[in-house]
Structures are given as C-alpha cells and as structure tokens.
C-alpha positions, 0 to 999 in steps of 0.5 A, spaced: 264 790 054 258 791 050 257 796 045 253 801 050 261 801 054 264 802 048 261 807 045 261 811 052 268 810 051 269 815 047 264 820 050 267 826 056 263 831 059 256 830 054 262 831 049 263 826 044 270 826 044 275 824 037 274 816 037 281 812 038 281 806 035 285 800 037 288 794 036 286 789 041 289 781 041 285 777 044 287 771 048 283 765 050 283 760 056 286 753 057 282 748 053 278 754 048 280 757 042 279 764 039 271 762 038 270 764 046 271 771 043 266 772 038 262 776 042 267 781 044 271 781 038 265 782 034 262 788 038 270 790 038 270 791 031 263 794 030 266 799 035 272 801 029 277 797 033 282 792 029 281 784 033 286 779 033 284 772 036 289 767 035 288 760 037 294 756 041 298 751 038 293 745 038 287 748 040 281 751 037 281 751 029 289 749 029 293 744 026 294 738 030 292 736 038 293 739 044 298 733 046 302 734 041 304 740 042 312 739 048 312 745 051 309 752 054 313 757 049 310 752 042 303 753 045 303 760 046 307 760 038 301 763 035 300 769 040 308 770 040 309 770 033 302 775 031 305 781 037 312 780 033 307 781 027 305 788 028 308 794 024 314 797 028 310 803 031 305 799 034 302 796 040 296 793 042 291 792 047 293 785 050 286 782 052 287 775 055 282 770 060 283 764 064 290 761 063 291 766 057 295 771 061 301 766 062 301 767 054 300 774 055 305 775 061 310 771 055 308 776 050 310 782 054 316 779 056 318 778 049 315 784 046 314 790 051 314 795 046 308 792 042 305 792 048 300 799 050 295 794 055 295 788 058 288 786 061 287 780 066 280 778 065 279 772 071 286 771 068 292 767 071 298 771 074 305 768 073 308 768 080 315 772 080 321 767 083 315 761 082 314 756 076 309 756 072 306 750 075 304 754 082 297 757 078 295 751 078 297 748 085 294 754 087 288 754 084 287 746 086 289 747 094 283 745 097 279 741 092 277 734 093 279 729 089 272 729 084 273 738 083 276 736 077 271 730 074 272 727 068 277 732 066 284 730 063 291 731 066 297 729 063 305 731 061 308 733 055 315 735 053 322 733 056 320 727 061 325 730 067 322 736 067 314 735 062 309 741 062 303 739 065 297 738 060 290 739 061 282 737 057 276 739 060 271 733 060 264 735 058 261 734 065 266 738 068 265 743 062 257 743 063 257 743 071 263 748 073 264 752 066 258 753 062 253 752 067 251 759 067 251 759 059 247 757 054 246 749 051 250 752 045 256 754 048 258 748 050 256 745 043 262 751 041 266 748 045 266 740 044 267 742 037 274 746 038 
C-alpha cells in the first residue's frame, strides 16, 4: 500500500475517522529476506502502525545458510517464535508474499488466536490433504526444462523424506523476477 491508501484507510464518508494502529508481520518469499519489504514497512510505520519483518532461518541477514537449515518448521522458526513473542492480547496482521504463505499458514495453525488477518499477496496456499511439495509441482507443470535457469534445486533434512530446497540464480532472479524492477534491486538481492 502506498501512503495515500493507508491514509485513506482511515477516512469514511469525508469523515476522518479514529486511526487504529495495528501490528503487521511481514513474511518474505523463498530466496529473499525481511529487506524485500522495506518499502512497505517504512510507509507502514509512517502511517503509526507497529512492523515486524523477520528473516527465515538462513536467509536474509540471518545467521548461517539457507542448506543448513533440515527442515520446514527450523526455516519458519523466526517467524513462529516472533507471533509466540506477541503480548497475550494481541493479534496481528500476517502479511506474506510468494512461499511465505506456507510460513503464514503454519503460523495460524500453531497461533490462531495471535492471528487478527492473514494476507496472501501473490502467495502460495497449502493445499488440504496435499504435501507441501504439491505448490511447487503445480506452479512448475508445464515448464520446460530451461524455466527455471540457472536456479539451484536441492534436499535437506531426513533423506527418506528431505525437504525440497531452492536458490534463484542471478539470470533467473534478472529475467523472471526482477525484471520489471529497478538495477538496484537485484543488487538487494545478491547481498541477501
């Protein structure tokens, strides 16, 4: 939202109505980290509303690498433990992008009453009685073998059952991601 919507949020009828501040938890996508939210968080916070924007195990400024990290519910750790954090009367608006909403959807699950929203911006769903791996094989039916680049696929955790691991390569981040972005994005990126 830009701050013209934010401020029109408040607004009803001509009448400026009393602001309600919020909390919102921000919830990067696969191969990003809480810096693919700056714009958003900083015109959240000029609007008076609290921001929280964790980096996922291994990316972003987090400690160690995104290969070390064995499984799914280590990964989303510092978004759990941030929705656990919240005092005992509030909830907050859980905002994610891309594969973020499987971290979203595992925070309701394990917090639903720390939970006032939960927003899906061009986020992945978990599918009910699916795997979590069904997301990804939907989104990659009918690629051929070059969509994905220079991209790097890979496994981690328990070998009779790995999670499935993923790094945007810098082609792929430039033609398939970026693309309508400015150069300095990608920069962002690189430095994750």
């Amino acid at each position: 939202l830009g701050s013209s919507e934010l401020d029109r949020a408040g607004m009803e009828g001509g009448e400026k109505q009393q602001h309600h501040h919020h909390h919102f938890v921000l919830i990067h996508g696969v191969c990003h980290g809480a810096w693919s939210w700056y714009r958003v968080a900083t015109a959240l916070e000029a609007a008076g509303h609290r921001v929280t924007a964790p980096d996922m195990a291994g990316c972003g400024a987090s400690p160690g690498r995104g290969e070390e990290v064995a499984s799914f519910e280590e990964y989303s750790r510092p978004l759990l433990d941030a929705v656990a954090a919240l005092p005992e009367a509030e909830q907050a608006v859980l905002v994610a992008h891309s594969f973020g909403g499987q971290s979203l959807a595992l925070a309701m699950e394990r917090h639903p009453e720390k939970v006032s929203v939960a927003v899906f911006v061009t986020a992945t769903m978990p599918a009910a009685g699916k795997p979590m791996t069904y997301a990804f094989k939907q989104l990659s039916q009918g690629k051929g073998p070059d969509f994905f680049m220079d991209c790097a696929l890979g496994s981690a955790g328990d070998p009779r059952n790995p999670d499935k691991t993923f790094l945007f390569g810098p082609k792929y981040m430039a033609r398939r991601v970026y693309q309508l972005s400015p150069p300095e994005v990608c920069l962002l990126y690189s430095g994750r």
